[in-house]
Each structure stands twice: as C-alpha cells, then as structure tokens.
MARNU-964549 format. One record per residue (C-alpha): residue number from 1; residue in three letters; y, x, z. Coordinates in steps of 0.02 Angstrom, whole numbers. Each point is the difference from the previous one (the first is absolute). Layout:
N
     i    aa        Y        X        Z
   NUM   ALA        Y        X        Z
...
***
This chain:
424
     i    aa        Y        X        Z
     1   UNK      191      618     1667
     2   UNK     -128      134       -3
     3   UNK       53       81     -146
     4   UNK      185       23       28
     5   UNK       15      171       17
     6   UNK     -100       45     -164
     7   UNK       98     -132      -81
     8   UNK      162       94       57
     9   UNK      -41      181      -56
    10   UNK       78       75     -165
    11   UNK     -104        5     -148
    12   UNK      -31      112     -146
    13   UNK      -64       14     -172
    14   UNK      -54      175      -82
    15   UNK      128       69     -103
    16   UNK       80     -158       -2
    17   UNK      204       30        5
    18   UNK      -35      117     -136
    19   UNK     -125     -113     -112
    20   UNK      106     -154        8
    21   UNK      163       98      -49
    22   UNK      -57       67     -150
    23   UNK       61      -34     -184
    24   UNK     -194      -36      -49
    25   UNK      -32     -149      112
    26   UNK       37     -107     -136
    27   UNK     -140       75     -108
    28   UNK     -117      -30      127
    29   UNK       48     -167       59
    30   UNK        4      -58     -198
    31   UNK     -182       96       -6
    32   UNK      -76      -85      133
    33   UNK       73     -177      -44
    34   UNK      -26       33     -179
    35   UNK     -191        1       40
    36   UNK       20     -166      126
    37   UNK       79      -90     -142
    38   UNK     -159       32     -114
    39   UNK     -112      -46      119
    40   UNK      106     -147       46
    41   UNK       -6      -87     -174
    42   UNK     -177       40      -26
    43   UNK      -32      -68      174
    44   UNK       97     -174      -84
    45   UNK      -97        7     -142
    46   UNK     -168        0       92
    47   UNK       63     -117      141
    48   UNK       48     -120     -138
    49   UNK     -141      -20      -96
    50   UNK     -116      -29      149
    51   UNK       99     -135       74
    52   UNK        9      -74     -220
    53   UNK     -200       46       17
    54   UNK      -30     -128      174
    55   UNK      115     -127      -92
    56   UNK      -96       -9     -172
    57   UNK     -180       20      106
    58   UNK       50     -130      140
    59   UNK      135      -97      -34
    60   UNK       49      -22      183
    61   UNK      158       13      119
    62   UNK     -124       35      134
    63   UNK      -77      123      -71
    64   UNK      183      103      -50
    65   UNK       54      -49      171
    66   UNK     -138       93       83
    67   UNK       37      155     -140
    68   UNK      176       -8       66
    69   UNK      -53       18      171
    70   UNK     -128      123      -35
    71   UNK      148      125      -59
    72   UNK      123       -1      130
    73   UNK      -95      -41      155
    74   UNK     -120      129       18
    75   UNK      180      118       -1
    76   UNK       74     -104      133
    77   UNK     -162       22      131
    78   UNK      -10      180      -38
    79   UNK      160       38      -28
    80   UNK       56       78      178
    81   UNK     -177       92        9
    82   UNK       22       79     -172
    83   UNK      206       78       26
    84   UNK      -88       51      164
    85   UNK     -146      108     -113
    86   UNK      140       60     -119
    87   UNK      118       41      132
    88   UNK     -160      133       47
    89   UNK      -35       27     -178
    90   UNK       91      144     -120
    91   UNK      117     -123     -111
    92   UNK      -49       60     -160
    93   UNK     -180      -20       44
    94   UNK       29     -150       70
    95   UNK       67      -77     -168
    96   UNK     -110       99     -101
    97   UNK     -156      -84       83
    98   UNK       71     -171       10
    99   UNK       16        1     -209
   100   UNK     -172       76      -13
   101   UNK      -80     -142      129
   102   UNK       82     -146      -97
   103   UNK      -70       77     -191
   104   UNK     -153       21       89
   105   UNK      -26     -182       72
   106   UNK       60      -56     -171
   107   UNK     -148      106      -92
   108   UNK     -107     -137       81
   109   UNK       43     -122     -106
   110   UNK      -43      115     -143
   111   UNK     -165       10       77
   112   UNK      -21     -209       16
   113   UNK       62      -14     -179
   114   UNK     -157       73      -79
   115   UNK     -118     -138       73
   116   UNK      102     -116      -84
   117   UNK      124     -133       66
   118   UNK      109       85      174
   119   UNK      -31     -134      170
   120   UNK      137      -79       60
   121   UNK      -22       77      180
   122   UNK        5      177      -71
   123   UNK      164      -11      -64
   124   UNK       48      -86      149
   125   UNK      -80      143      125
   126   UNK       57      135     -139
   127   UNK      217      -50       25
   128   UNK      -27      -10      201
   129   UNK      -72      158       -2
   130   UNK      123       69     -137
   131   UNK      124      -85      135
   132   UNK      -60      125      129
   133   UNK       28      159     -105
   134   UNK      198      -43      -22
   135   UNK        9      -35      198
   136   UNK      -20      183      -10
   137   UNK       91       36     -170
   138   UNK      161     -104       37
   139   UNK       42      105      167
   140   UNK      -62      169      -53
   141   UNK      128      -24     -148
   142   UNK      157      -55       93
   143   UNK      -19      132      145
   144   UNK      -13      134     -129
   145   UNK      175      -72      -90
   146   UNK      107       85      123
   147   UNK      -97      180       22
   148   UNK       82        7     -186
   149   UNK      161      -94       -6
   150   UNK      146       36       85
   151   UNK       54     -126      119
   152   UNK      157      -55      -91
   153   UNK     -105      -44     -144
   154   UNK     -121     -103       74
   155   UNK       73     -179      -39
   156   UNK       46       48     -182
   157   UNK     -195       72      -30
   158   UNK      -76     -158       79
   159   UNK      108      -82     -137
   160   UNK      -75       68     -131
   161   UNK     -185        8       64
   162   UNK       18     -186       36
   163   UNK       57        0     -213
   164   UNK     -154       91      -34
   165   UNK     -103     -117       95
   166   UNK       64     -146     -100
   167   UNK       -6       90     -150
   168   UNK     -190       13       38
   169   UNK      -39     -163       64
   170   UNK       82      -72     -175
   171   UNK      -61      105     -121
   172   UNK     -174        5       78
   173   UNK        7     -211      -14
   174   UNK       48       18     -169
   175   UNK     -125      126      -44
   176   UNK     -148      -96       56
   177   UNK       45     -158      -83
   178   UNK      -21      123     -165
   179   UNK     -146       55       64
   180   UNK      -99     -116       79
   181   UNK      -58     -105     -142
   182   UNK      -86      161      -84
   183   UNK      -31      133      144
   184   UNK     -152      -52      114
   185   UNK       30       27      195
   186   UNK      -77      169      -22
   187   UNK      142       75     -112
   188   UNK      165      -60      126
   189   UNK     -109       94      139
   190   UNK      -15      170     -100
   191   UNK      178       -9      -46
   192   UNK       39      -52      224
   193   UNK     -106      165       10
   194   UNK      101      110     -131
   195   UNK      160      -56       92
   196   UNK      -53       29      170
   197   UNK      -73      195      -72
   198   UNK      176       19      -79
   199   UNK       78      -65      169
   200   UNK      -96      141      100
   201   UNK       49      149     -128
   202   UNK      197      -46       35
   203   UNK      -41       -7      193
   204   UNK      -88      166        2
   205   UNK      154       58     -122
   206   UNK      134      -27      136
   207   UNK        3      110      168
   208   UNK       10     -112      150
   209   UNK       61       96      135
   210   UNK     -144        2      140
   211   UNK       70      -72      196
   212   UNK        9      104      124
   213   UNK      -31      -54      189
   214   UNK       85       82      135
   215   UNK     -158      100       76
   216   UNK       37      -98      202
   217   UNK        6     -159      -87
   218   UNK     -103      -99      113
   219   UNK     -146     -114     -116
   220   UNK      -29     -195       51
   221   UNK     -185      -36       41
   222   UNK      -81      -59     -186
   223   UNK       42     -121     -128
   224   UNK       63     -140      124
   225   UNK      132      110       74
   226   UNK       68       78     -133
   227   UNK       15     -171      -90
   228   UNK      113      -73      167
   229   UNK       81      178       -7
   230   UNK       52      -59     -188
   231   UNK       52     -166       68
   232   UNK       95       96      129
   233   UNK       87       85     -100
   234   UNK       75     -122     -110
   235   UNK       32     -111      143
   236   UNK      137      119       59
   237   UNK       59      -10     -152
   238   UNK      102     -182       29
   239   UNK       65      -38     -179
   240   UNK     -167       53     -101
   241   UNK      -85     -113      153
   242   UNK       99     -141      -43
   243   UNK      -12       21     -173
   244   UNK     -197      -10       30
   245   UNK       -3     -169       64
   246   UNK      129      -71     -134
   247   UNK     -112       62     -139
   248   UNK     -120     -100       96
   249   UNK       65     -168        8
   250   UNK       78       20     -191
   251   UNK     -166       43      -68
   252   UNK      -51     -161      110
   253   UNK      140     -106      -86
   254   UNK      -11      101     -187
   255   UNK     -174       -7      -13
   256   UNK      -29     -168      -33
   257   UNK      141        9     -126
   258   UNK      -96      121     -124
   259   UNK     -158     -111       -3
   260   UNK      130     -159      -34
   261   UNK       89       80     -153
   262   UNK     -129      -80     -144
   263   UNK      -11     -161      104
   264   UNK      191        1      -21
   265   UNK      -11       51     -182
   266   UNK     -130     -128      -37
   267   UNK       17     -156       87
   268   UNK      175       -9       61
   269   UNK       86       60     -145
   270   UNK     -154      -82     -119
   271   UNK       -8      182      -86
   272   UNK     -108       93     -119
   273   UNK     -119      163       71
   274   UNK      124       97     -114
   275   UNK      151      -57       99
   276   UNK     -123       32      162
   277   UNK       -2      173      -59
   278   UNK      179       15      -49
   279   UNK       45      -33      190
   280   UNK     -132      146       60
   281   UNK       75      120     -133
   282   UNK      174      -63       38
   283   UNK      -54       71      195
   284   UNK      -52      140      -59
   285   UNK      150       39     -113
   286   UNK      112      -30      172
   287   UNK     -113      125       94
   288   UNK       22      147     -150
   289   UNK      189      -59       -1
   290   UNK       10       42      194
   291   UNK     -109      155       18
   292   UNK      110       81     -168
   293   UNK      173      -27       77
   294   UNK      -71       44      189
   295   UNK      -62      155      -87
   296   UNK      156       52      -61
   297   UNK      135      -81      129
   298   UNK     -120       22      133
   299   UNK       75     -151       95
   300   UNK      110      -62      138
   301   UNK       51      150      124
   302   UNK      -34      -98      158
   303   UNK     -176      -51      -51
   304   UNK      -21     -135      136
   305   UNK      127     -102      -95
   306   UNK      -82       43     -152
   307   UNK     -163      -67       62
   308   UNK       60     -165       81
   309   UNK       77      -20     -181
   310   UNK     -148       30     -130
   311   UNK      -96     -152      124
   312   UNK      163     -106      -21
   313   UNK        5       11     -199
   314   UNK     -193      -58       31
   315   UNK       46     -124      121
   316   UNK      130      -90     -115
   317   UNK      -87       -8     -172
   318   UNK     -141      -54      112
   319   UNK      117     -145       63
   320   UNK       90      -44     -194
   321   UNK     -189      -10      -73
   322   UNK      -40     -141      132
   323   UNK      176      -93      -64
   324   UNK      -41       12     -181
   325   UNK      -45     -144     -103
   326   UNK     -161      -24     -114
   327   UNK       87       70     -161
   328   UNK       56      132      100
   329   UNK     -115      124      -52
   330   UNK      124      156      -66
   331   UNK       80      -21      139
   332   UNK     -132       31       98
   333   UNK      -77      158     -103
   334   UNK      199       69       26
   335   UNK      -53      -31      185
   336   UNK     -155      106       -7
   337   UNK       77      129      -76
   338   UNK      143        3      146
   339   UNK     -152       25      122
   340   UNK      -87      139     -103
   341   UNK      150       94       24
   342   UNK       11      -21      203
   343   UNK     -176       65       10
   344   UNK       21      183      -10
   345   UNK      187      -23      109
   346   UNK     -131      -41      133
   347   UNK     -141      115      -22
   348   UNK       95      158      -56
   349   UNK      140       30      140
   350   UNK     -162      -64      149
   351   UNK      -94      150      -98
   352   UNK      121      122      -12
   353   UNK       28      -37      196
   354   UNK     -166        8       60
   355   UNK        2      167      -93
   356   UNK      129       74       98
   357   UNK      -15      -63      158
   358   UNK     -171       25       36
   359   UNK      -69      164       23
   360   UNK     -128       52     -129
   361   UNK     -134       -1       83
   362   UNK       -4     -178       56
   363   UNK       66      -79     -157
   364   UNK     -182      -42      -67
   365   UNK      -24     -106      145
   366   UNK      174      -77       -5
   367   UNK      -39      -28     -163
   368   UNK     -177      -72       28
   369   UNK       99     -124      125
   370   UNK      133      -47     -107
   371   UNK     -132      -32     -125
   372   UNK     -128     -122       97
   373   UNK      133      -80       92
   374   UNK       57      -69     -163
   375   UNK     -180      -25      -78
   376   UNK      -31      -94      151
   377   UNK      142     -107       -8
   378   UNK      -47      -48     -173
   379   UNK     -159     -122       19
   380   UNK      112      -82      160
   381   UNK      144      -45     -135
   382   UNK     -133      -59     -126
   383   UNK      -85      -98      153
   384   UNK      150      -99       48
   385   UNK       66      -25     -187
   386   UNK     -196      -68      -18
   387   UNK       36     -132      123
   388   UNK      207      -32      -29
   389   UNK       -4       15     -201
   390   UNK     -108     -128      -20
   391   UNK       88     -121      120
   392   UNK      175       35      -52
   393   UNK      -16       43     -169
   394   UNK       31      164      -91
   395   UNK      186        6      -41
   396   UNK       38      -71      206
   397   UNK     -102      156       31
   398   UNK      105      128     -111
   399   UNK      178      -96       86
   400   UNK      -84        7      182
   401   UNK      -59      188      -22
   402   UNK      170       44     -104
   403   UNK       90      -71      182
   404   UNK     -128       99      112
   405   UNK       20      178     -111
   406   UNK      188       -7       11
   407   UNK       25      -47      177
   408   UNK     -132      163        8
   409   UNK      122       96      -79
   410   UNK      124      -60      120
   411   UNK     -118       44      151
   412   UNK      -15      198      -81
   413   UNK      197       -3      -17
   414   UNK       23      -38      176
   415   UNK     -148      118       87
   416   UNK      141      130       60
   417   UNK     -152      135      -36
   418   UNK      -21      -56     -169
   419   UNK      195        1      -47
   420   UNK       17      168       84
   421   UNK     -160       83      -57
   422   UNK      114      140     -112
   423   UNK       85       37      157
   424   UNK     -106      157       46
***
C-alpha cells in the first residue's frame, strides 16, 4: 500500500468552511447548473438529430449501433486518465475547457456541411471524440459540487441537478423533432455552440474555491500513480467500494433492458411507434418524478437502505413486465414509469456520498472510475443480452433480469458496509 500515509493525512480546501456556509451558495450552485442545463438540452437537440440524420441517410441498426458505441466508449477507456488530468487541473478551467473542446469538435461538422452531404464516419469519429471531452466535463463538474454546497445538502442538490438533466434530455428530444425537418445539421451545431458559450459565462460567474495541498504532501510518481493513489483511496472507503462493483453488475443486467424497451413495445405487445414512445416518455416522467421529490425530501436517512431500495423498485417492475400478458401494454408503461422514478434514488444518495467522503482532490478520479466502470459494464450486458435475448425471447429476458436486479438489491442490503455507510 504505497500510498497509505498520503491517503491518511487531513485535507483542505481554500476558504472552504467559510464558502460552503454561506447564505449565497444557492445562487451559485443555481448559476452554475443554470448554465449546465442549457448546454444540456442543446447538447439533446444536436445529439438527436445526428443519430435522426444516420437513420434517414443509412437506414441501419449497425450503423446506430456503432453511433451508440461511439458515444459512451471512448468515456469509459479514458475515463480514469481524464479525473486523473482534472484532479491536476483548476476545476473551473477544467469545465470551462471541456465545453469549449466539445463546441469545437462539433464546428467540424459545420465545416463538412459546406461540401455538401456529411460522411457517415465523421459523425461517427465526431460523438467518440465529443465522448472524450465529457470524460473530462462529467468529473470536473461533480468534484466542484461540494467546494459550493454544504455537505448536508448534497443529496437534495443531486436531486434537482438529476431534474435538470431530464428536463434537458426531454426538451432537447422534443426540440429537434421541431427542428430537424427545416434546420440543416449546420444550424443544431451553432445553437450546441451558443449553449456551451452560455455554459462557460455561468462557470466563470461562480467562485470555485481553489484546493489547497498541505505543502509536505508527498506527490506519486506521474499519471499511473496518482491514478492507483485514486483507486486507493476509494478502496478504503468500503461502502462507496462496494457500491462500485454493484453499479457494475446492474449496468451489466439494466443495460440490455434499455435497448429491449421498443422490442417490447413493438413485437410483444404488437404496438404502435407512438405507444413505443409513450413507454420512453413514461421513463422519463418516473425519472423527473424521482429527482423532484429527492430534491425536496432529500431521501431515506440511512442511505444504504435507500440505495438497496431504488434497485428493488427496478428489480420488481422489471419482474411484473416479464408476467404481463400481450394486451398488457398500460400496464407495462405504469411499469416504466415506476423505474424512472428509482433512477435518481440510485444515482443521487451514491453522488451525494462520493461527495463527502472523498477528499476533493481525488474526487475527479473517483469519479472518472465510477464512470468507466459502468461504461464498461455496458457493452458486456448488451453482449450477453445479444446472445440470451435471442434464445429466450424478450419478455423471459425482462422476468430473468427483473429476478437477477432484485436479488442485487438483496446482495446491497446485506453488504454490512453498504447498510452502515451513514454510520460515520
């Protein structure tokens, strides 16, 4: 354990007793969220109508498949490496340049326009690499949360960034099925770029207090060894460590699950693409629901129990959906609205935790971790449901997986360092 003793030592942020206690850190958490959510929905809006742009120019799973993979994976291989690089990195500059890299990439496509008709494989290459720039983003964001919110607030304002977030990703769908059929590609990347501008003008509006180091603080050698340092770190941590490898193997088991939900729609229940899209807004709806009332209850007080419970109430509708018969369908959009709601029961109190656990200067590679772990664990679920879904059929798959989730949520009730991870 070579890095014990640094990982032991006391750690402190500049001016920070005094920053986070103050009657103004709402205005500046609102400020600097205010600005995500804009760049968030025009981020949808853009996101949307390439993935609408590869379906109308190609017509093929593959080729959405491969878009798919080209947005998360390049954020699960650099995803340690890049909360490394932030964890060195000023957080406001850190977030600051992350917006400005993504509107940048996206100006190629601007570029490609004016020859006429944009490849295929540049919109592929342009969401990995726009996949890189929120490796750095999503870390640089979360480990600047606490340097402005006081601690006992951190569950309630994951609440209601996780409604913003929603909010976005809804709106912005909605807005580029307006828009689409009479803006060009060219017009949703000018208006990615004005939200990403507006984005950086509330991040340089909000003073992030700057760490401070304790001056013997003895430095790992490079990259690799502050990385294990990270890994270190939340290792000793037992409950976030468990929680780590949970998130894991119910990305694993969920994963599948969100690819499955128009098959279900579709074939099973012999629907319409409206009712297809009433079950994905009926999610969505759910996940609003749930990051509202988190917001303003802020939750269970032992938040182990409240985690093992937000997978159960996935694990069970999961499990009902796989009993349901072919007329069936409300039932089933009822269902997807239950699971919406466990979604930010999950993410918000593992958040808020990480938050306070974890000194600050190490939470952009906990963060990084948490963040390929579970981007990782994605193309394994999708993998095996590839193989089983087929065999099995769709709705054995949502009954099997409902079993698996719940039994999950068992496992996470039982780990005595989950169930006991308020107890400090």
């Amino acid at each position: 354990m070579l890095y014990d003793a640094k990982i032991c030592e006391i750690h402190f942020c500049k001016g920070e007793p005094e920053n986070r206690n103050k009657t103004n850190w709402k205005k500046n958490f609102y400020t600097l969220w205010t600005g995500q959510a804009i760049s968030i929905l025009t981020s949808a809006v853009l996101q949307m109508a390439l993935i609408w742009h590869l379906t109308a120019a190609t017509q093929s799973a593959m080729v959405l498949s491969m878009a798919s993979i080209a947005g998360f994976l390049p954020n699960a291989v650099v995803g340690m490496l890049a909360g490394t690089l932030v964890d060195r990195m000023n957080r406001k500059a850190a977030m600051v340049g992350a917006d400005l890299f993504i509107a940048a990439v996206s100006l190629i496509l601007v570029a490609a326009s004016w020859n006429g008709e944009i490849p295929v494989w540049l919109i592929l290459v342009i969401l990995a690499v726009r996949s890189v720039g929120t490796a750095f983003h999503t870390p640089a964001i979360s480990a600047a949360t606490p340097l402005l919110v006081p601690v006992e607030e951190l569950t309630r304002c994951s609440g209601y960034t996780q409604s913003l977030q929603t909010v976005g990703y809804i709106a912005g769908t909605a807005i580029a099925g307006v828009l689409y059929p009479v803006w060009n590609i060219s017009g949703m990347v000018a208006l990615d770029v004005a939200g990403a501008l507006l984005a950086c003008l509330a991040v340089a509006a909000v003073k992030i207090p700057a760490l401070e180091k304790r001056p013997d603080a003895e430095k790992p050698a490079g990259l690799w060894g502050e990385m294990k340092e990270g890994y270190l770190v939340l290792k000793r941590e037992k409950g976030l460590f468990a929680l780590l490898w949970i998130a894991a193997l119910f990305m694993i088991l969920y994963s599948p699950i969100n690819a499955l939900f128009p098959l279900m729609s579709l074939d099973y229940f012999g629907g319409t693409t409206v009712q297809a899209s009433i079950a994905e807004i009926a999610f969505s709806i759910g996940m609003l629901a749930g990051s509202v009332v988190l917001g303003i209850w802020g939750g269970l007080k032992n938040r182990g129990y409240g985690i093992a419970l937000s997978i159960l109430l996935m694990g069970l509708p999961l499990c009902f959906t796989g009993m349901l018969p072919q007329n069936g369908f409300w039932f089933f959009a009822f269902f997807c609205i239950v699971m919406g709601i466990s979604v930010p029961f999950y993410n918000g109190p593992v958040m808020a935790l990480m938050q306070e656990k974890i000194a600050p200067e190490y939470l952009g590679r906990v963060f990084g971790l948490y963040g390929s772990v579970a981007s990782l664990a994605m193309p394994i679920g999708l993998v095996i449901s590839g193989t089983l879904a087929d065999d099995i059929g769709v709705v054995p798959w949502f009954l099997l997986s409902g079993i698996l989730i719940t039994l999950l949520a068992g496992v996470c009730l039982l780990h005595p360092a989950i169930r006991k991870i308020d107890a400090n």
